[in-house]
DRENSEDO-608048 format. One record per residue (C-alpha): x, y, z. Coordinates in Angstrom, 3 decimals, padded with zeros to 6 digits. Layout:
SITE         c1         c2         c3
SITE          X          Y          Z
...
END
This chain:
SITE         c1         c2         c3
SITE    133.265   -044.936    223.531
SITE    134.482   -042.009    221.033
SITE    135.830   -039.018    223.567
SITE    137.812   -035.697    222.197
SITE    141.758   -036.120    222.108
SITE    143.286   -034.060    224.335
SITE    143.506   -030.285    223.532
SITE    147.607   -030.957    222.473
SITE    146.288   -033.561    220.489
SITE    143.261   -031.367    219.025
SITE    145.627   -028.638    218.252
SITE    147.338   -030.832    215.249
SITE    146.175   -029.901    211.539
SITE    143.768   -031.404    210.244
SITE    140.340   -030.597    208.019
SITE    137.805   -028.243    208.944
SITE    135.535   -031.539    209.631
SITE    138.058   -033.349    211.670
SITE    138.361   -030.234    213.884
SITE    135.362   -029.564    214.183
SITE    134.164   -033.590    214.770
SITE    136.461   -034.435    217.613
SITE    135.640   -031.501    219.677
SITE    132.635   -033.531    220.455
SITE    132.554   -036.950    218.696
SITE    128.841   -038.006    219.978
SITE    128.100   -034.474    219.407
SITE    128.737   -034.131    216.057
SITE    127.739   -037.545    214.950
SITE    123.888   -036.931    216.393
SITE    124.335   -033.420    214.065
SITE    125.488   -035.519    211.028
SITE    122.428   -038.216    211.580
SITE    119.868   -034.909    211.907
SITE    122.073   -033.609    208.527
SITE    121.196   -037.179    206.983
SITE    117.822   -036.882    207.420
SITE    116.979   -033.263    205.754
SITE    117.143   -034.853    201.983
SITE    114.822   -037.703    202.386
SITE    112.721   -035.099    204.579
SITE    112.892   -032.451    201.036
SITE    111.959   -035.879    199.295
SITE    108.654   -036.555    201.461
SITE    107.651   -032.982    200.618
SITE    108.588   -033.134    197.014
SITE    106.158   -036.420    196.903
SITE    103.609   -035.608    199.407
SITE    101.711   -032.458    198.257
SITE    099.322   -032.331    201.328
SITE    099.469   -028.931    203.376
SITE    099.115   -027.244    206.724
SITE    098.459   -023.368    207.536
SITE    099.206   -023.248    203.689
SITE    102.477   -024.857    203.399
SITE    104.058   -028.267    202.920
SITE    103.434   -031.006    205.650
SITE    107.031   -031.331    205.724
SITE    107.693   -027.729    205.936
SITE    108.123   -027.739    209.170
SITE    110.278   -030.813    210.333
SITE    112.927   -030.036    207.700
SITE    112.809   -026.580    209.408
SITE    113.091   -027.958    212.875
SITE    116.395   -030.157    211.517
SITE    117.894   -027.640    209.814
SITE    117.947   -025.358    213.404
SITE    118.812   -028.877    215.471
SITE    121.956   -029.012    212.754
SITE    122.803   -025.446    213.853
SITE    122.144   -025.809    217.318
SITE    123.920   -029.148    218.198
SITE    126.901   -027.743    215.458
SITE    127.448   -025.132    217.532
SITE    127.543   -027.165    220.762
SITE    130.032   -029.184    218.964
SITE    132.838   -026.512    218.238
SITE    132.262   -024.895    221.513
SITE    133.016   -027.499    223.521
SITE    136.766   -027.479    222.455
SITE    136.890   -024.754    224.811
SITE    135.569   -027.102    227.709
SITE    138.219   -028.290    230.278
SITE    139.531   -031.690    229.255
SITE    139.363   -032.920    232.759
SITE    135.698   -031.645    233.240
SITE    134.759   -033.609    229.352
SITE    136.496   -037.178    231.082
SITE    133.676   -036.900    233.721
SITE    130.933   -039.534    234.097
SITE    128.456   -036.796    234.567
SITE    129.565   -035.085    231.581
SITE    129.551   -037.912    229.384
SITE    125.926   -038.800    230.424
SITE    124.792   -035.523    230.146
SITE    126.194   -035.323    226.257
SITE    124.159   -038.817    225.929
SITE    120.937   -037.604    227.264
SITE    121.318   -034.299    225.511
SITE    121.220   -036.526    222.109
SITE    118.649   -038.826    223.521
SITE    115.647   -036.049    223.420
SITE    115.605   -036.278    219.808
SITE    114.871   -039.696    219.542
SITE    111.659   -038.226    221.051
SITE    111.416   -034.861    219.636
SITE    111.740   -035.898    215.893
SITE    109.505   -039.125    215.500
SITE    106.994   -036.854    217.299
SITE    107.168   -034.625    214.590
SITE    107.540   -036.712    211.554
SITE    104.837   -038.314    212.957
SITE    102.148   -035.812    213.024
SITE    103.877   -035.109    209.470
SITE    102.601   -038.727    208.305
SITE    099.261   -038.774    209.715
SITE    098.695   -034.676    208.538
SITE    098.255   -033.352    211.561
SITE    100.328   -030.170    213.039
SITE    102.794   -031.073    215.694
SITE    102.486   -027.993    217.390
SITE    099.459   -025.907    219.313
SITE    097.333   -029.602    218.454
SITE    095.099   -029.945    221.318
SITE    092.251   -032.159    219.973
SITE    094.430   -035.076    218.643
SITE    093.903   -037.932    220.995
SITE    097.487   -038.588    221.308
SITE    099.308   -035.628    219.850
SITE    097.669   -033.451    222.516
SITE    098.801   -034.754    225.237
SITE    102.503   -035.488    223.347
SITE    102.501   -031.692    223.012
SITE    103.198   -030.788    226.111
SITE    105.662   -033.833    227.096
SITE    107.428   -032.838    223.986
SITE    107.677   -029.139    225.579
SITE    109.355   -030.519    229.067
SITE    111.768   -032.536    226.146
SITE    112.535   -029.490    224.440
SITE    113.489   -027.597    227.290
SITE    115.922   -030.339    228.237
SITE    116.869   -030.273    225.160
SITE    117.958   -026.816    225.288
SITE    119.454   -026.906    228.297
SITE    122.830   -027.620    226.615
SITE    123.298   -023.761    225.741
SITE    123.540   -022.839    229.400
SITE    125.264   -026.171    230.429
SITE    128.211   -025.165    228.098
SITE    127.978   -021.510    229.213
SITE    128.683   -022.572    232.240
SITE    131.599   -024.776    231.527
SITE    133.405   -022.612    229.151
SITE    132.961   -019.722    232.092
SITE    134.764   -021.729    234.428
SITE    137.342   -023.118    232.432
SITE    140.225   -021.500    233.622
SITE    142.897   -022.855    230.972
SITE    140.657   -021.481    227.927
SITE    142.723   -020.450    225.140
SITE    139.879   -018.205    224.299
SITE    140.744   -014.286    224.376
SITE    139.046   -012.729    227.051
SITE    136.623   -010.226    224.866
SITE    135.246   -013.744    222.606
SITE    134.716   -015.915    225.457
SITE    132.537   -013.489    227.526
SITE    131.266   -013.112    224.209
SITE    130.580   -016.609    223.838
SITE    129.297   -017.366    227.597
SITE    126.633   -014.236    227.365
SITE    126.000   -015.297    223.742
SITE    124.938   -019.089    225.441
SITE    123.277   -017.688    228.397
SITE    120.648   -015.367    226.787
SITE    120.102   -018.335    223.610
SITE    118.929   -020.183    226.812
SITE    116.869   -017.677    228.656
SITE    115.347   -016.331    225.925
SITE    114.182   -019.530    224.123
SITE    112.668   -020.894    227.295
SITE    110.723   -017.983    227.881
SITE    109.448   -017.525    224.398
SITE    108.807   -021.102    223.917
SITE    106.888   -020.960    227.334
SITE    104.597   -018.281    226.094
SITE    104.208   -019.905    222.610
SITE    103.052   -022.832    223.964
SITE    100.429   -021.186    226.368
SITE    098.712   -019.944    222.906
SITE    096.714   -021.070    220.170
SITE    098.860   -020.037    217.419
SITE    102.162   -018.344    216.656
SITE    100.301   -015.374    215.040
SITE    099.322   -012.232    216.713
SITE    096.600   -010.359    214.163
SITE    097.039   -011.071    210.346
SITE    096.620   -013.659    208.220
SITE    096.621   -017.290    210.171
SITE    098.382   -018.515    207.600
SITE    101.908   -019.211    206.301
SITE    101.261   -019.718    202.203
SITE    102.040   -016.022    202.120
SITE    104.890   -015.597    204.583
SITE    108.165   -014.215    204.020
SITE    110.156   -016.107    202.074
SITE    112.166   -018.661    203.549
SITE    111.387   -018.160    207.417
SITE    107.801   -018.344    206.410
SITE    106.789   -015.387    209.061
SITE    103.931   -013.504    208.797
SITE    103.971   -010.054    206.437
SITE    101.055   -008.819    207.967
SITE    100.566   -009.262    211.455
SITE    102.753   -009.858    214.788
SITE    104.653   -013.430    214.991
SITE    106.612   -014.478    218.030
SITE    108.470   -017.311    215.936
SITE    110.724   -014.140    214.824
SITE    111.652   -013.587    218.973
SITE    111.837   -017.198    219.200
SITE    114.440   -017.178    216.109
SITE    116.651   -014.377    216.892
SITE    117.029   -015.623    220.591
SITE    117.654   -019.576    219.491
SITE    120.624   -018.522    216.978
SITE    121.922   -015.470    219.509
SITE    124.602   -018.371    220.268
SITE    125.746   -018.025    216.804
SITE    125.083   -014.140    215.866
SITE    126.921   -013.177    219.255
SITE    130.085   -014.793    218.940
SITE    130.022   -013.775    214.923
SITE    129.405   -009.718    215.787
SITE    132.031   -010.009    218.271
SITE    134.446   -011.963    215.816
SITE    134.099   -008.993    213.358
SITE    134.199   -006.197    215.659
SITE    137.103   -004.700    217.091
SITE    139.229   -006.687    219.018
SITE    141.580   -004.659    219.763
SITE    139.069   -002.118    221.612
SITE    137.415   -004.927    223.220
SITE    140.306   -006.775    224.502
SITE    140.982   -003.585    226.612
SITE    137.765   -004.127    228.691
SITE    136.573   -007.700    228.128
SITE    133.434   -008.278    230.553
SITE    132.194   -004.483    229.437
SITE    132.341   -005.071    226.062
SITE    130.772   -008.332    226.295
SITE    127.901   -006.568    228.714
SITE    127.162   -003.731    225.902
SITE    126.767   -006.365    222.903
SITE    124.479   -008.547    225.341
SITE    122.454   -005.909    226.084
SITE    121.845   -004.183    222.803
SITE    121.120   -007.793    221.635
SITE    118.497   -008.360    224.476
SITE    117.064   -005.059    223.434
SITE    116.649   -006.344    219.703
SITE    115.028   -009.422    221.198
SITE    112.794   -006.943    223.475
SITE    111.732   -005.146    220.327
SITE    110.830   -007.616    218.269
SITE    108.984   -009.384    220.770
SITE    106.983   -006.439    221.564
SITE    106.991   -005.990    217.518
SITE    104.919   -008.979    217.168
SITE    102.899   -008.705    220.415
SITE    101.497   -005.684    218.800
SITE    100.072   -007.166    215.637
SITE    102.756   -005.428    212.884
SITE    105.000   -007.629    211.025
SITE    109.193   -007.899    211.739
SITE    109.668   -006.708    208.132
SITE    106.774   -004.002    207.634
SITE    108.427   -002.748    204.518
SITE    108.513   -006.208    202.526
SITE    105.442   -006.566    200.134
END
């Protein structure tokens, strides 16, 4: 069984990689595999010219690895700042395992609806990928559980080496990636489609995310409240330090608020019908 050295032991120099890999060894091996897989997923679409809502078959499972690789390479390098005596636990170890153990259910599901050209999501006529649907929704909110989990533990880890300003940072940035995703994904799912007004179609979205350029779509909410875990910790990173260091849990509080009011607006954006980027033709 692979566990993290010791944070005296982690503190040694070494690659980016080898940093960043035994923070979380099971971790970042489970990102790695999901890495593995987006070529031969960019192959399948390259061969396989079949489409859905306009788009490649495959569009959408490389899509869903390349946010698992963000999501679970995140996890990774934030739990370094876990307690060492908290990541020895039983509990903790089987937690990590069953955190890596939904995919072995989320991504066949999807590769397989890929295969047999069905969509994955909002199906409710397939025989079997109807009722998968919503299993695969308790799954994914397992799944992304581990944001708050690791909010949690970083919070209470009283020997972080984290300054005060970033870690609140961090914690808040955890807690509303959590909150946030739940709740959108809760409402997505309770819907026929991800598009509010507009075209019901992607062939003409914007590029790269694919959202709609004329009409609402709550995958932008459901985007901007997945990565907050990343964008968080990165505004705070460039920001001022030295002002926030001064008042830690108030500077933290004002940057997770204006955040949750982005998330408010574009939520409220798309339930309207108008588009996130109005002004792109």
């Amino acid at each position: 069984m692979l566990v993290r050295a010791p944070s005296h032991e982690r503190a040694r120099t070494g690659s980016f990689f080898e940093l960043w890999y035994w923070r979380e060894p099971l971790l970042a091996r489970t990102t790695l595999i999901v890495l593995a897989l987006i070529p031969l997923l960019m192959v399948a679409a390259s061969i396989d010219e079949r489409t859905i809502n306009g788009v490649n078959i495959w569009a959408k499972p490389i899509k869903f690895n390349v946010s698992i690789v963000a999501y679970l390479g995140t996890l990774t390098w934030f739990a370094g700042w876990v307690n060492d005596a908290v990541v020895m636990r039983f509990s903790y170890r089987v937690y990590v395992r069953v955190l890596c153990g939904t995919l072995l259910f989320m991504l066949p599901w999807l590769y397989s609806a890929a295969l047999i050209g069905e969509p994955a999501h909002f199906n409710r006529d397939h025989p079997i990928l109807a009722p998968m649907y919503s299993l695969m929704g308790v799954v994914s909110v397992l799944f992304t559980t581990g944001a708050i989990v690791y909010a949690v533990l970083i919070a209470n880890n009283r020997k972080s080496p984290l300054p005060a300003y970033f870690r609140h940072a961090v914690v808040c940035s955890l807690a509303i990636s959590f909150i946030f995703t739940v709740v959108m994904a809760g409402e997505l799912a309770s819907m026929d489609s991800h598009w509010i007004g507009g075209t019901a179609s992607d062939e003409n979205g914007l590029w790269l995310f694919g959202w709609s350029r004329d009409g609402g779509d709550l995958r932008v909410a459901h985007f901007f409240a997945l990565h907050a875990m990343q964008i968080l910790p990165l505004v705070a990173l460039i920001s001022l330090p030295s002002i926030f260091a001064t008042r830690p849990r108030l500077s933290a509080a004002i940057l997770s608020l204006l955040y949750c009011g982005f998330l408010l607006y574009v939520y409220l954006q798309a339930k309207n019908g108008s588009p996130f980027l109005a002004f792109v033709n």
